[in-house]
C-alpha positions in Angstrom: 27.5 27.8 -33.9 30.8 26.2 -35.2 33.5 27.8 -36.8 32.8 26.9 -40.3 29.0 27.4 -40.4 29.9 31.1 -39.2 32.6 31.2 -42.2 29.9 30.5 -44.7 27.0 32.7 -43.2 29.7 35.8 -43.6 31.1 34.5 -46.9 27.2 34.7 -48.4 26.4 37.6 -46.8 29.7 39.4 -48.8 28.4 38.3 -51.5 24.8 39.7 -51.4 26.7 43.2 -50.4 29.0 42.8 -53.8 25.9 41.7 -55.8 23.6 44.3 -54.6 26.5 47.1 -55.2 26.5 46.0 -59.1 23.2 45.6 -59.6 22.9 49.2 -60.8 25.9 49.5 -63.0 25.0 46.1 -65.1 21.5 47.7 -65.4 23.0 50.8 -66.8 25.0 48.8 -69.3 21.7 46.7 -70.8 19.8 48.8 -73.4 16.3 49.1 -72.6 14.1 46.7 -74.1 17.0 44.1 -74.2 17.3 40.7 -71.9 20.3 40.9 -69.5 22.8 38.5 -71.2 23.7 37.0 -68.4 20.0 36.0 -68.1 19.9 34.0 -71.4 19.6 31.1 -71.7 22.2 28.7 -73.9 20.5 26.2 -76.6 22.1 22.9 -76.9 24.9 23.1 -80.3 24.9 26.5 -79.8 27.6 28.9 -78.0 26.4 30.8 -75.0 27.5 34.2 -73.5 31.0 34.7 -73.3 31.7 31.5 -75.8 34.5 31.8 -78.7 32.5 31.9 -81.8 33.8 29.6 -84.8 34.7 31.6 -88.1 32.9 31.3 -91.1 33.7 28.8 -93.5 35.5 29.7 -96.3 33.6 28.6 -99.4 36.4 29.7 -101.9 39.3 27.3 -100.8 37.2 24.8 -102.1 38.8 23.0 -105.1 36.7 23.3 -108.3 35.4 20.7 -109.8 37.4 19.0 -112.4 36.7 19.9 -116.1 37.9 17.8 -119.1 40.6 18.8 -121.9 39.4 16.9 -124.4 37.1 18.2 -127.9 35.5 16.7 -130.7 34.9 19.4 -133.5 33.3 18.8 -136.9 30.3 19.4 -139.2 26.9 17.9 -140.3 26.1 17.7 -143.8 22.8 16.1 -145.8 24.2 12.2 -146.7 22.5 12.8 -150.3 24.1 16.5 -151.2 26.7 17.1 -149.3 25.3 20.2 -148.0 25.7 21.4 -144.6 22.5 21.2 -141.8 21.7 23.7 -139.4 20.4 23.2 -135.8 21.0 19.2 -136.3 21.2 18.5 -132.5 24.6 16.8 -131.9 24.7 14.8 -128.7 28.0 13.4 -127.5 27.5 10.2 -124.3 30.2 8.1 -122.5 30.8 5.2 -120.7 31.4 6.5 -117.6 28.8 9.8 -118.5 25.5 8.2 -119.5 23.7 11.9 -119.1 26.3 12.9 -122.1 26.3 16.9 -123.8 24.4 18.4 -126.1 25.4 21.1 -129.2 23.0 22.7 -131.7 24.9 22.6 -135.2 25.8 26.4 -136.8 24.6 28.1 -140.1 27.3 26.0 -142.2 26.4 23.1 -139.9 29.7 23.1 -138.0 29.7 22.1 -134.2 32.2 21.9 -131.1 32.4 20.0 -127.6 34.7 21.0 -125.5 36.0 20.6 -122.1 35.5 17.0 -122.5 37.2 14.3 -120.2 38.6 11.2 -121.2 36.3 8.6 -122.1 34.8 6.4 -124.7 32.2 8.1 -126.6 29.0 8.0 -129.6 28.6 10.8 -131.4 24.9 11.1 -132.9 22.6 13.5 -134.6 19.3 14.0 -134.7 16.8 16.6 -137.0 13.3 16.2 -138.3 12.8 14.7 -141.9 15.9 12.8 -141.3 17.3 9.6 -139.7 18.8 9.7 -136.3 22.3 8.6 -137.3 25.3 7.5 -134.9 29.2 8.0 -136.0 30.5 5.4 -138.1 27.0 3.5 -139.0 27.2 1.6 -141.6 23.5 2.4 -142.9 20.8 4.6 -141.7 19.8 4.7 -138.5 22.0 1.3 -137.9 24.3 1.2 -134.8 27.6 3.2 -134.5 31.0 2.8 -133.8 32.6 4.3 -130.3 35.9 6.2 -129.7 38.2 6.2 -127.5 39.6 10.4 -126.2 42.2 10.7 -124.1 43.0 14.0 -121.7 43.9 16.7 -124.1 43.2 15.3 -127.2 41.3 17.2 -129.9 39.2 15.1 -132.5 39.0 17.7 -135.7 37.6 17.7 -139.1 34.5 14.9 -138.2 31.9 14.4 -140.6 28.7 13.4 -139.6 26.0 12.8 -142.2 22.4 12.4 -142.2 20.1 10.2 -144.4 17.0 12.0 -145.4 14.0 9.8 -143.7 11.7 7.7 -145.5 7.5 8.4 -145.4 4.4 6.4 -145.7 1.4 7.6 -146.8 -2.5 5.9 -146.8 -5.9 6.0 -145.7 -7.4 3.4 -143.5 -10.7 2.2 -145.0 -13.5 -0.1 -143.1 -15.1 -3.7 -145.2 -17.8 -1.5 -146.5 -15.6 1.5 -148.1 -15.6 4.2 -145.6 -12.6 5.7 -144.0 -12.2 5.2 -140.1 -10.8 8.4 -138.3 -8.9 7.9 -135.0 -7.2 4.8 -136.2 -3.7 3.5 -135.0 -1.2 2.7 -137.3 2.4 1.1 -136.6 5.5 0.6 -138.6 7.4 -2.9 -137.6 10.2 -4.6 -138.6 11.3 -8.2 -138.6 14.3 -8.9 -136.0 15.8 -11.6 -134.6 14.9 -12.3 -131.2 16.5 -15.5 -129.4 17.1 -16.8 -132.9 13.7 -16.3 -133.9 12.5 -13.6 -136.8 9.7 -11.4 -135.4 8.0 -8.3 -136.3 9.1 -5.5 -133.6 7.4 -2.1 -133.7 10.0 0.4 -135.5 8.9 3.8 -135.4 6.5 6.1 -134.1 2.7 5.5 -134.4 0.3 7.6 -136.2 -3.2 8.5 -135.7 -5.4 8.6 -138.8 -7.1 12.1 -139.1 -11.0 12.1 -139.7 -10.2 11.5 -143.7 -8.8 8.3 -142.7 -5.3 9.7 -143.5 -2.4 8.7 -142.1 1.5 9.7 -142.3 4.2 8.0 -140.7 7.7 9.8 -141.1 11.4 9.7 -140.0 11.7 6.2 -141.2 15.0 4.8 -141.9 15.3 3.1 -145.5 14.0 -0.6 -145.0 11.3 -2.7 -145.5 8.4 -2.1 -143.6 5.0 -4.1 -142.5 1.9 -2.1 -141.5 -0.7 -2.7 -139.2 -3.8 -0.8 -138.1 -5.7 -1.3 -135.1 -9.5 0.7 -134.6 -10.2 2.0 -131.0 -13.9 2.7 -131.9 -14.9 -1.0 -131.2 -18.0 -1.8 -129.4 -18.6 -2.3 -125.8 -19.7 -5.5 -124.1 -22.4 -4.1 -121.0 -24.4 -5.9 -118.3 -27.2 -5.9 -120.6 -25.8 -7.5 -123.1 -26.6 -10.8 -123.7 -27.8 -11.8 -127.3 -27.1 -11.2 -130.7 -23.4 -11.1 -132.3 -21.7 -8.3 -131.9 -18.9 -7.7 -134.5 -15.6 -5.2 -134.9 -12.8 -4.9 -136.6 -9.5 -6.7 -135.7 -6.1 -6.0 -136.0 -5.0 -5.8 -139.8 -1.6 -5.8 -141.4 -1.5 -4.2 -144.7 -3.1 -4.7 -147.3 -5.8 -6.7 -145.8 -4.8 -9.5 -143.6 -5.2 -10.8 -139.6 -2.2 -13.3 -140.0 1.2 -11.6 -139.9 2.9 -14.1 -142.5 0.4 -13.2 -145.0 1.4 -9.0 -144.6 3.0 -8.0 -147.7 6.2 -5.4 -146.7 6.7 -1.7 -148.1 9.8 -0.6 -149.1 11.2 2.8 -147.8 13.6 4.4 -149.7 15.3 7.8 -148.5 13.4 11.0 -148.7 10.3 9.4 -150.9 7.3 8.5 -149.8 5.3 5.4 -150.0 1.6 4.8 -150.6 0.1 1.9 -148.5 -4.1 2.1 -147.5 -5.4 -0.8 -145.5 -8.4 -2.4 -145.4 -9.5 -3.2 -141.7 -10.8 -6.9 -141.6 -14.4 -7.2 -139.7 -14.4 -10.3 -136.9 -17.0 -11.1 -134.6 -16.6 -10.5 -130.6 -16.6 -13.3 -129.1 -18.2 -12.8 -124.9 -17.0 -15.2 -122.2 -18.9 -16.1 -119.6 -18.1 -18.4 -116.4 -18.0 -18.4 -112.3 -15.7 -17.3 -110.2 -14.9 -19.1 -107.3 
């Protein structure tokens, strides 16, 4: 044997002396029921025995997110008495913060937004039984006019008032007298589209209730044309293949399938305004063909 081989032999026999010596004392150290940590094993990312742990982040030095210094204060009133509305929801939206904020306005109809940062803004208000109106309209429910607020300026003393909406009233009534329940009724209004004049739905659509009745309300003042449309029309099937069939089509008020021919109804502000309509019967027509 050479002189190195006989070097290691005695080298690795020392050790398994020295290890067998300590077995018992690092066994007398581990708490029963416990894995030797020596003996675990290190996952990838994660420090293993005898590795400096990293301290916890500290979430406080964190800088806050920045709040505005701006405000816009004021109050909501009634346009026709001058007297302050409660709970008139008062939304405030920028350029640059589509999502916007929100206020509810007090018992003498005051409201505040605060912490506001600079930006240009639209200040609106909304409440049943009266128009949505924007800041600096010109008319009821017509477009508004934005400001500018700069860091740490405070807007006092605004004045926002509200139109009370218009209503129509009527019954919806079928060729032979009877009223038709579950009838769809729309408000439009003429607007120019691509330099053309045409009638654009403007306002919610109502239902008629199984009297025939029908009430369509938070209109802005303005003229108005009516039409009613019946979803109880009759069904085409496989078996059906003679005799006319016949529903009603669209109608504007009073009585008419041709839109020039509608006559308008004027809404003033806070009245109401009668207007039935007489759905016009029409034959169903059925188209037949092949498909290649």
């Amino acid at each position: 044997m050479s002189t190195h081989a006989f070097r290691l032999t005695a080298t690795f026999a020392a050790a398994l002396a020295i290890a067998a010596l300590l077995s018992p004392v690092i066994a007398a150290q581990t708490p029963p029921g416990l894995p030797d940590p020596a003996r675990l094993p290190s996952r990838p990312g994660l420090p293993g025995p005898g590795s400096p742990t990293a301290p916890p982040r500290d979430v406080s030095a964190r800088p806050p997110a920045p709040k505005g210094t701006g405000a816009v204060r004021g109050r909501v009133v009634a346009l026709d008495t001058g007297l302050p509305l409660r709970r008139v929801k008062v939304s405030l939206r920028g350029t640059r913060s589509p999502e916007g904020v929100m206020t509810l306005s007090g018992p003498d109809g005051t409201f505040a937004l605060d912490s506001l940062p600079a930006d240009r803004y639209e200040l609106r208000g909304s409440k049943p039984r009266f128009v949505d109106t924007a800041l600096g309209s010109r008319r009821a429910g017509g477009q508004g006019r934005p400001f500018e607020l700069a860091d740490g300026q405070k807007i006092e003393n605004v004045v926002l008032a509200l139109a009370t909406a218009g209503v129509i009233t009527g019954r919806v009534i079928d060729d032979a007298g009877e009223t038709v329940a579950g009838a769809s009724v729309s408000p439009q209004r003429y607007r120019m589209f691509n330099g053309k004049r045409q009638l654009t739905p403007s306002g919610r659509p109502a239902l008629t209730d199984d009297t025939g009745a029908f009430r369509l309300f938070g209109l802005p003042p303005g003229r108005y044309y009516l039409s009613a449309k019946s979803e109880d029309l009759p069904q085409f099937t496989m078996e059906t293949t003679t005799g006319d069939v016949t529903g009603y089509a669209a109608t504007f008020f009073p009585s008419t399938v041709v839109a020039a021919d509608a006559q308008a109804v004027d809404v003033v502000a806070g009245s109401e305004s009668p207007a039935d309509i007489v759905l016009v019967p029409a034959k169903l027509a059925k188209v037949s063909g092949t498909v290649f």
